[in-house]
KOLFIGU-491461 format. One line per 2 residues: number of its first residue (from 1); their letters; for each residue x negated, y, z negated of N, C-alpha, C. Coordinates in pm, 1 decimal. Each point is the difference from the previous one (the first is absolute). Layout:
N
NUM	a	X/Y/Z/X/Y/Z/X/Y/Z | ...
***
This chain:
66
1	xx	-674.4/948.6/1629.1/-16.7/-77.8/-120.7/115.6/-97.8/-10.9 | -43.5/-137.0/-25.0/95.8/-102.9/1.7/84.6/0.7/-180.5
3	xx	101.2/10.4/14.1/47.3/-21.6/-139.3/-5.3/-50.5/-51.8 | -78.4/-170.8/-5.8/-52.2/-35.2/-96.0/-120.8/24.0/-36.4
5	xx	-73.9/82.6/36.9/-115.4/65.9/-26.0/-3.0/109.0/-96.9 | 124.3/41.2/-59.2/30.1/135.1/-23.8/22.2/-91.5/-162.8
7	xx	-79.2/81.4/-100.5/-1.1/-73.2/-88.6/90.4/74.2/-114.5 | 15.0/110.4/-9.0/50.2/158.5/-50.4/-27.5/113.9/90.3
9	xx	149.3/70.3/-20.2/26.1/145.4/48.9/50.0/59.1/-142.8 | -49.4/135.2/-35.6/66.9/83.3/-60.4/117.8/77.5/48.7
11	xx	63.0/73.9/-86.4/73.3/119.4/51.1/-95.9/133.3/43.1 | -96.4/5.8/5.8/-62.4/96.6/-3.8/-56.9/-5.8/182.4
13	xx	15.3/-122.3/18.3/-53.9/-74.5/153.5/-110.3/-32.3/-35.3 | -134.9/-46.3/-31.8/-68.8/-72.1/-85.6/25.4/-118.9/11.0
15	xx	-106.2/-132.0/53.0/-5.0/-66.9/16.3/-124.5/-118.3/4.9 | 15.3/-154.8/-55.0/-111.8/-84.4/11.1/65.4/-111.8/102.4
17	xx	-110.4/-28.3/68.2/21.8/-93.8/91.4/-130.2/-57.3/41.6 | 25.8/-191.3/26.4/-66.2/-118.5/8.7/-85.4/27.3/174.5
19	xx	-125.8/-17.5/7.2/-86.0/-5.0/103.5/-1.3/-132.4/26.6 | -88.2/-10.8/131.1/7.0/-94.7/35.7/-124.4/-108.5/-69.2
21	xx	-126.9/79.8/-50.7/-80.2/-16.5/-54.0/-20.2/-46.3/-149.7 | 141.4/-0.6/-137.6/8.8/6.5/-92.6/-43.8/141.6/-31.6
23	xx	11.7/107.0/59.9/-25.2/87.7/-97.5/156.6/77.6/-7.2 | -4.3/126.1/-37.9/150.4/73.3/-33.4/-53.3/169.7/50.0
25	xx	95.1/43.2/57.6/-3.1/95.7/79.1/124.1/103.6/-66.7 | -58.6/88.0/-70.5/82.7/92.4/-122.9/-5.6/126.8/93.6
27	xx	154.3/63.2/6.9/-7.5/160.1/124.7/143.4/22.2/-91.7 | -23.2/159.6/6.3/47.5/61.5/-40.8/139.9/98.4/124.2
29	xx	87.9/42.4/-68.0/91.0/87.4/110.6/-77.4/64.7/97.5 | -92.2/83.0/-0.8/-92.3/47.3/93.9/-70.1/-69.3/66.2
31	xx	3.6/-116.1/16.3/-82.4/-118.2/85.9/-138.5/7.0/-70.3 | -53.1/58.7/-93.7/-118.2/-41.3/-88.8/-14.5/-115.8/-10.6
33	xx	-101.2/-128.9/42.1/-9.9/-103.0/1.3/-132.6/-51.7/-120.6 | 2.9/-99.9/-67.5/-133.6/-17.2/-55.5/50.7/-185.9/55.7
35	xx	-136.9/-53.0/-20.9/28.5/-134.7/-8.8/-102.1/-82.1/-130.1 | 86.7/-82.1/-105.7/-106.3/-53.2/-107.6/4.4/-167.9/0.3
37	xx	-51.0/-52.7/-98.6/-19.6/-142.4/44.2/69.3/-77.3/-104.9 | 98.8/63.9/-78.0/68.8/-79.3/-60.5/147.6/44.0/2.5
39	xx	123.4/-65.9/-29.7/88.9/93.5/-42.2/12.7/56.1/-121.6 | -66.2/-11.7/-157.3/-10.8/99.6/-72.4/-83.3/111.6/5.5
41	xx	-84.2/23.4/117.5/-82.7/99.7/28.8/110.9/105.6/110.0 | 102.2/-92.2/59.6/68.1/32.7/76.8/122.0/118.7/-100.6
43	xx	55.4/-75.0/-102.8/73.7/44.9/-95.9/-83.9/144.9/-45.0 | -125.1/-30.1/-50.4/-37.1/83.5/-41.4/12.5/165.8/76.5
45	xx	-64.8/-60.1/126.8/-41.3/130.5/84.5/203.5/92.5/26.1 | 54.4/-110.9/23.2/136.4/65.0/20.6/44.1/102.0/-118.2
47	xx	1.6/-28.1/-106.7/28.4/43.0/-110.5/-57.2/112.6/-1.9 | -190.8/-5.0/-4.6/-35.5/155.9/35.7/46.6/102.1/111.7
49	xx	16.9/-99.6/141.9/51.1/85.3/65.4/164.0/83.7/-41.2 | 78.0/-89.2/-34.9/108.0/51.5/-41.5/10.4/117.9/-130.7
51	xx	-73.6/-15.1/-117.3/-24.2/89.2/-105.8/-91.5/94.5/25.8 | -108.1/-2.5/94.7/-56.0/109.7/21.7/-137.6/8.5/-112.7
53	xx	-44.7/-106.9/-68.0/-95.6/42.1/-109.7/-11.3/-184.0/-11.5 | -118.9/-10.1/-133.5/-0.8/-176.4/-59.9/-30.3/29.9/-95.3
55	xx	4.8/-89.4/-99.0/-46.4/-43.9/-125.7/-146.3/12.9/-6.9 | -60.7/41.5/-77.0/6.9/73.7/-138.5/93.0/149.4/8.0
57	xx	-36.9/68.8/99.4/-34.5/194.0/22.6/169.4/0.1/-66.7 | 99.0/-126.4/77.4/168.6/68.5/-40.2/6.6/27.1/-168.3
59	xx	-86.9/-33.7/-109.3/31.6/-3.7/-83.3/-115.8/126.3/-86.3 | -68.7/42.1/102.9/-151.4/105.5/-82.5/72.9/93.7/19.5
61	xx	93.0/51.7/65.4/59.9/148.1/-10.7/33.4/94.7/-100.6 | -62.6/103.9/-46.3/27.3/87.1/-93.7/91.6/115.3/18.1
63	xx	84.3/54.8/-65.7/9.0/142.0/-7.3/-100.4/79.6/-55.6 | -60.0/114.3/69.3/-76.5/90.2/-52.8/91.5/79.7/-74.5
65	xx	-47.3/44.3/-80.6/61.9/150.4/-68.3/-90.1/114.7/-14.4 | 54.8/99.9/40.5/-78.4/135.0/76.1/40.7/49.1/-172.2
***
């Protein structure tokens, strides 16, 4: 990967980067790769990958009480 291709790295290793095609190629520390066609789709997918969940569900969570 050429470094100007590299559009963001996290600390987490998490990363978006520029194709040759206009699209964006979002991979995670484990080499999990997705590829989407914008960079806010790009943003997006990183974010889930990094938090582990998306919007709405982070906010439906209840405590039960037994």
């Amino acid at each position: 990967m050429a470094s100007e291709d590299l559009i963001a790295q996290t600390p987490r290793g998490s990363s978006i980067q520029r194709i040759d095609d206009g699209k964006f190629l979002v991979c995670n520390s484990e080499n999990l790769c997705f590829f989407t066609r914008s960079l806010y789709l790009a943003e997006e997918q990183l974010e889930e990958m990094e938090l582990g969940y998306r919007f709405p569900y982070s906010t439906n969570f209840r405590e039960v009480k037994v």
